[in-house]
N, C-alpha and C positions, 0 to 999 in steps of 0.2 A: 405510809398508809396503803392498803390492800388497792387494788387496783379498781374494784366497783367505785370506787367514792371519784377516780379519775372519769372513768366512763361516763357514769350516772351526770357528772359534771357537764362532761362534754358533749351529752345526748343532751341534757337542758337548755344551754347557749347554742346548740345549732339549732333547734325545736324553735325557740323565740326567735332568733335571727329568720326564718323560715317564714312566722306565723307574722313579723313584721314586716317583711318583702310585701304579703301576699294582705297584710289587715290594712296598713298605711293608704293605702289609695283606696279601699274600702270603707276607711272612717273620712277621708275624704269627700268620697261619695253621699256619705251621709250627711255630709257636713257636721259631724262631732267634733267641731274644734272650740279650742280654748278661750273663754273670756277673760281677759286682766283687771283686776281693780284699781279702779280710777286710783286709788288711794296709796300704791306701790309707787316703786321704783319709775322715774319715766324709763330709764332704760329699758324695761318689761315692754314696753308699751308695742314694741317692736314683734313683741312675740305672740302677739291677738291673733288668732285664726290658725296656729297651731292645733295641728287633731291631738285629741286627749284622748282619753281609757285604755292607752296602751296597755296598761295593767292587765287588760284580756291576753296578750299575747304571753306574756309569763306564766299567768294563768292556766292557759291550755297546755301549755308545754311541761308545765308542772304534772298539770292532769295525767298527759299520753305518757310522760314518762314512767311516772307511780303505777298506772296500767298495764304497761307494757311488761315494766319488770316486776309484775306482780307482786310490788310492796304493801302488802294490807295487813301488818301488824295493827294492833285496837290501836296502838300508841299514833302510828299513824293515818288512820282511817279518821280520830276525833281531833289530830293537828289539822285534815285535809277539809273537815267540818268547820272548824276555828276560821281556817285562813279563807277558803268560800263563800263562808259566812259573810265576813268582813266584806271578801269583794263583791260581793253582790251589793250589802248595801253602797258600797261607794260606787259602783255601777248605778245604781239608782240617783244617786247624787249628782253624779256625770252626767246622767240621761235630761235628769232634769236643767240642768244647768244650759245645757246644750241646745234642747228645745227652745228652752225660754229666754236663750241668746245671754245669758246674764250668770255673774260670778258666783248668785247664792242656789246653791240646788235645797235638798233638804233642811229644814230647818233646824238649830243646834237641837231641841228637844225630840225631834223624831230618830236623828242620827243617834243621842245617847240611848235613848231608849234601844234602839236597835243593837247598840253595844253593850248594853244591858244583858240583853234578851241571849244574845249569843255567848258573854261571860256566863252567864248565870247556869245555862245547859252545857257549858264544858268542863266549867269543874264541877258539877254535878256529875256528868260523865265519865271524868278521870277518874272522880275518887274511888269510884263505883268500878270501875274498869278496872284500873291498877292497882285499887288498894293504895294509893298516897294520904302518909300520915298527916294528922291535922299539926304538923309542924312548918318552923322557916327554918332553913337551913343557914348558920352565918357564914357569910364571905372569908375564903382566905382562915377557915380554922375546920376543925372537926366537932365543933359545936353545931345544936340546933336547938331552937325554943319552942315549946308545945305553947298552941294558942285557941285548943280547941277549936270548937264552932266558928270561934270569930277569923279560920281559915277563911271560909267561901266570903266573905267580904274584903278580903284580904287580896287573895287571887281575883276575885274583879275587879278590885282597885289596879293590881299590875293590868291585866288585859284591855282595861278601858283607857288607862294613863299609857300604855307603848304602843295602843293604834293609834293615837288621836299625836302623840311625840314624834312617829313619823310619816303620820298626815302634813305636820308643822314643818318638818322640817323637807319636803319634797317641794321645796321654792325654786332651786335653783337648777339648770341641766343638770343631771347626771350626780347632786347631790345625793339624795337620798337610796337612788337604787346603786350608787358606788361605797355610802355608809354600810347597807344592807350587807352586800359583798362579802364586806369586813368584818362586820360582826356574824355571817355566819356561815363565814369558814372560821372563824375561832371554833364555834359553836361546833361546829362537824370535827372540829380535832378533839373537842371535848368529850364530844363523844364517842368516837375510835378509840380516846384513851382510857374511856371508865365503861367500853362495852355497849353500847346504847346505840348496836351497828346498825338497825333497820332506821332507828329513829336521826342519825347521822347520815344515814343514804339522802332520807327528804331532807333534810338540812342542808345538804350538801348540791340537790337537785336544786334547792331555791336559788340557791349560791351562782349554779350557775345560770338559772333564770335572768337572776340580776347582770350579769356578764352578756348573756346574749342582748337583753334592753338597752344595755349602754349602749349597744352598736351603733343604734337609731336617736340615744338619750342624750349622747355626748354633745355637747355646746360645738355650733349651733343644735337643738335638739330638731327634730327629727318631727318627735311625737311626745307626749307627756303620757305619764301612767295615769294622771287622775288620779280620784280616791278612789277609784277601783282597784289598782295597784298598792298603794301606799296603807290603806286602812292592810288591806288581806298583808302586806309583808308586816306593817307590826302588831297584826292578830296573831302572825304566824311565828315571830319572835318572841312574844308573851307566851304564846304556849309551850314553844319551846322550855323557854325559864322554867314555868310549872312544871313540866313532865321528868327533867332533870334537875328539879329543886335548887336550881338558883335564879329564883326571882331578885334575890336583893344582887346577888352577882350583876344582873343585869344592867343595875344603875352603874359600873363599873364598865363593864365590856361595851354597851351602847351608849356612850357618856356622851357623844354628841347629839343624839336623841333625848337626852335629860337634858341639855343645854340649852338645847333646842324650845323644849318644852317649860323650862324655868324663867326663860326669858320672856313671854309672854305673857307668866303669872306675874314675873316682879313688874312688868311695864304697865298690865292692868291695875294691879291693887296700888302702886304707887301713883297712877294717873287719876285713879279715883277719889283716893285718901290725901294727896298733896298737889293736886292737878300738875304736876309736875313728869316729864318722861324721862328715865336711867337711860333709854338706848333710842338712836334715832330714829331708829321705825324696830318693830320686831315681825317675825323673830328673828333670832339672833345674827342669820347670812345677813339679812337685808340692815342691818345695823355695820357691816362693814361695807357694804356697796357702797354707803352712802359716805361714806369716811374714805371712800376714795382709791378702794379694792377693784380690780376686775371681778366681772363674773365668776371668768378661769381660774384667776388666784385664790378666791375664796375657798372654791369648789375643792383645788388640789390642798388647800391648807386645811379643811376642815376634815378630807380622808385622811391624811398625815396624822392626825389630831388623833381620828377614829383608829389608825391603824394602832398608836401606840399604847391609846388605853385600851384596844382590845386583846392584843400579845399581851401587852404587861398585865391584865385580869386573868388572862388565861393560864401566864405561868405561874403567877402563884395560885390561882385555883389548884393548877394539878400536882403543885408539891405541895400542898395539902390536903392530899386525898390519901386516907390511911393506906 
């Protein structure tokens, strides 16, 4: 790979590591730290008063980098829109949660609406911008299916279902933003390899966002992103999908993210429908804590997990590209 995608990497991870040094006793200060749910792990219980919204610090470093190296293709000026978007509102969620000392900030209908509001103006604005056909692309062939209009429902079905998969799955240190990682540096090779170099720089800048947060994220953490972090990384990986049309890929490459996120579906509608629970807490990390996993072990098994579906979606992606 060209050597901007190593730079851009390494201007990211020192940026955050930086903006962590210098926010960390600042959110401190403010006292933005974390409330746990009575209703979790006790192990958690341990980690109350952890400062949250670190997701600001990836954030900015995201920002000054895209700035600096003056990356403002449309493609990434309406990802830089997407992913903002997202963290604002979970900044908002953070804020409130923080003030009002307690684990619920926004309520689920103001949050969806919110991710509503922001699917809805992106693919409005990609199609319009780039001209993306009203198709899906299939995984692993040179096929695609025309689905007209019922595109835009379609694309905020992905954008609203992979913020909310790795809202869910940001339970544990360094989970979610070492999943992130993984799936996008696949992401950034994907697109080195099919041309899609500006839009592979920010891929690749977020990549290393996620690398400088672990600094601070690693068990013990540090700091937690919040859904200030966690909504914007999988606003920012949905958009992705869309702009390089693989959305359905996505369920592939981010499979811990789908796992994440299915596990909470089947725990809901089974507890509802046969008062009965498949897994002993969801989602799905906190279903092995309790069966007797470390933290650590989990964490490094479910990157392990991440890393292999994301290589093995990647390579047959690209030997199926005519």
């Amino acid at each position: 790979m060209e050597s901007n995608y190593f730079i851009y990497l390494l201007e990211a991870a020192v940026l955050t590591v930086i903006c962590g040094w210098v926010g960390i006793p600042l959110l401190k200060k403010l006292k933005a730290r974390q409330s746990i749910r009575t209703e979790g792990p006790k192990s958690h219980r341990a980690k109350s008063g952890t400062p949250t919204m670190g997701g600001l610090f990836m954030l900015t470093a995201m920002v000054l980098v895209v700035l600096f190296n003056r990356l403002l293709d449309p493609s990434v000026l309406w990802l830089l829109f997407l992913t903002l978007g997202h963290g604002l509102l979970g900044f908002l969620d953070d804020f409130i949660k923080a003030e009002k000392k307690r684990n619920l900030g926004l309520t689920a209908k103001q949050k969806m609406l919110g991710q509503l509001i922001l699917a809805v103006l992106f693919c409005w604005g990609v199609v319009d911008t780039l001209h993306l056909p009203y198709s899906i692309a299939i995984p692993f062939t040179d096929m695609d299916i025309s689905i007209g209009l019922l595109y835009y429902p379609f694309v905020v079905l992905v954008i609203v279902g992979a913020s909310n998969a790795v809202n869910l799955t940001d339970g544990l240190d360094g989970l979610a933003s070492g999943c992130c990682v993984i799936a996008f540096t696949a992401y950034a090779v994907f697109c080195y390899m099919t041309g899609f170099h500006d839009l592979g720089y920010f891929i690749i800048i977020l990549a290393g966002a996620c690398i400088g947060f672990l600094f601070f994220n690693y068990h013990p953490a540090k700091v937690f992103m919040g859904d200030t972090g966690s909504l914007a990384l999988g606003g920012a990986i949905a958009g992705i999908s869309v702009m390089t049309r693989t959305e359905l890929l996505l369920a592939f490459l981010g499979l811990i993210f789908v796992l994440e996120a299915l596990s909470v579906i089947i725990q809901v509608i089974s507890f509802k429908t046969t008062g009965k629970r498949v897994f002993k807490m969801s989602p799905l990390h906190h279903h092995f804590e309790l069966s007797g996993w470390s933290e650590v072990r989990v964490v490094w098994s479910f990157w392990i997990f991440e890393g292999f579906a994301a290589a093995g979606s990647l390579m047959l992606a690209i030997y199926a590209l005519p």
